[in-house]
N, C-alpha and C positions, 0 to 999 in steps of 0.2 A: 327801368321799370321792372319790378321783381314779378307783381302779378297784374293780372287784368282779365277782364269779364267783356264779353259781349257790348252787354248792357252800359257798363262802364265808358265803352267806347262809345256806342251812341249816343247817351246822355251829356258827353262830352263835346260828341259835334254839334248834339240842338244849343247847346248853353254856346257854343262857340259863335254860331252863327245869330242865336234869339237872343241872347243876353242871361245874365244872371237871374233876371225876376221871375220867379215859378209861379204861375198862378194854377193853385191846387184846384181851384173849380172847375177851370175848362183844361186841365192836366195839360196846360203848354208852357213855354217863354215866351212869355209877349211884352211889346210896347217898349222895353229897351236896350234892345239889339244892335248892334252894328251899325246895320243895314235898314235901319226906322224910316230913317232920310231917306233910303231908294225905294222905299212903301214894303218892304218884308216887316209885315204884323205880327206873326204868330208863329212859331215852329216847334213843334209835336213830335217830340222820339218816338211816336209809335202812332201808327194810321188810326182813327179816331172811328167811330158809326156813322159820326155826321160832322158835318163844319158849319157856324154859323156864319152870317153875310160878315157879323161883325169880326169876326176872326179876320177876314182883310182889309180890313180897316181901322183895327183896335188902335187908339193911339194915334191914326195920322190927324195930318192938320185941317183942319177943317174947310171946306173945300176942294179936297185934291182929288175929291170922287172914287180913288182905284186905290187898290193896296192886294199885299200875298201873305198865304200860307206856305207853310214846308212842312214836309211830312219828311223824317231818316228812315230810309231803308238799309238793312244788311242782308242782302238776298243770298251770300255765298261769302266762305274765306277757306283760303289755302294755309295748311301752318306746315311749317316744315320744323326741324330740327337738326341743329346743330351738335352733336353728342364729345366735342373735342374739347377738353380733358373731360373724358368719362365718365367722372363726379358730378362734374356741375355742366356746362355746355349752355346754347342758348338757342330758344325757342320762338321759333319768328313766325308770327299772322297776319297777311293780306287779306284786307278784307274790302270786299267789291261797296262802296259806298253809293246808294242812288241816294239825290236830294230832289223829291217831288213837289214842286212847284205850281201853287192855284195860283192864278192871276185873278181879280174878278175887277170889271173897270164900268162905272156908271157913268156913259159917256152919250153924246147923240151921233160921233161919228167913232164907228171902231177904228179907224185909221187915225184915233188920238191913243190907244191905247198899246197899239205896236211901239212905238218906242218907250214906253213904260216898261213894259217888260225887258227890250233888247239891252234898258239898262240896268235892270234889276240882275239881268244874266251876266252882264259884263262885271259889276259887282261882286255878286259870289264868286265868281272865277278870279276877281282880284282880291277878297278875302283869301281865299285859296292858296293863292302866291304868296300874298302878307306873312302868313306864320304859315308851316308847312306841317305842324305839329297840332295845327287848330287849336291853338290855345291851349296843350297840353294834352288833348284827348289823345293822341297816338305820340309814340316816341324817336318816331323814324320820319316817317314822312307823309304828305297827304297829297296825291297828285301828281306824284314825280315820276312814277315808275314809267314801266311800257306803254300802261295803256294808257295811259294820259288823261286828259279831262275830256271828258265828251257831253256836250250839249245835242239835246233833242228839243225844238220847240212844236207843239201841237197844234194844228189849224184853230183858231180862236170860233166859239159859239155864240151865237147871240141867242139870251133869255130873257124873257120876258119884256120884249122889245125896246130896252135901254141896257140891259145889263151883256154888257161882253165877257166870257169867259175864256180864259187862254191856260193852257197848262205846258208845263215844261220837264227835261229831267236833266238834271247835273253829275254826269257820272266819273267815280276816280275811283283808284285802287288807295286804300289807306294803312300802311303798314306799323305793327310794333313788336320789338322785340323783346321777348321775358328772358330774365336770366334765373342759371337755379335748375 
């Protein structure tokens, strides 16, 4: 990889994990992604104003009541540089990747909706492993380093007396190397 952008990076992990369909109106990848099958709807390079109900559900099969969003963060990256031979050398960026995760599940007992999630998370984490390069967005590695993968999952809310909300975060270090 000679050059790379921010931006580049994360539009590389939402298409990774959302799929190639760009739907210009609700500015996501939705509906064929990877992970459709494990209910991830909709994934957004960039946090939105608002989310509708449909964004976790775009897409699933009808009846399965629950589905997610993801939102890509790059809250922080380290670059360092490599200046040997003096001319040209190679310039490496870790960058702290969070993948925010809405659950939202139409259920009558929330105790059907925890393992919806547990396996949405197992999921991404084995996308993760799959290609370590996300399907290209980095040219090093996604997850390998020190800090490893780390899962946060958040106490689940119950809204408006059917609707259980759960959120999650999926965090790794994601490295690439420019040369030049």
């Amino acid at each position: 990889m000679t050059t790379t952008t921010r931006q580049t990076v994360r539009n590389g992990i939402a298409q990774y994990f959302g799929g190639t369909v760009y739907d210009q109106e609700a500015r996501a990848y939705r509906g064929a992604g990877p992970l459709a099958s494990s209910g991830l709807s909709t994934v957004r390079a960039y946090q939105p104003k608002r989310m509708s109900d449909v964004d976790y559900v775009y897409n699933q099969a009808a009846g399965r009541g629950m589905g997610a969003a993801m939102v890509i963060e790059l809250p922080s990256d380290v670059e360092s540089r490599d200046a040997k031979p003096a001319v040209t050398g190679r310039k490496r960026i870790n960058y702290t990747v969070i993948l925010h995760c809405f659950h939202l599940a139409y259920q009558t007992h929330s105790e059907d909706a925890g393992p919806d999630v547990d396996n949405l998370v197992e999921q991404i984490k084995a996308l993760i492993r799959q290609d370590v390069t996300l399907g290209g967005a980095v040219n090093l590695q996604a997850g390998e380093s020190r800090a490893h993968i780390k899962t946060r999952i958040y106490p689940s809310a119950v809204l408006d007396k059917e609707k259980i909300a759960t959120a999650f975060d999926i965090t790794f270090e994601a490295e690439v190397e420019i040369i030049g």
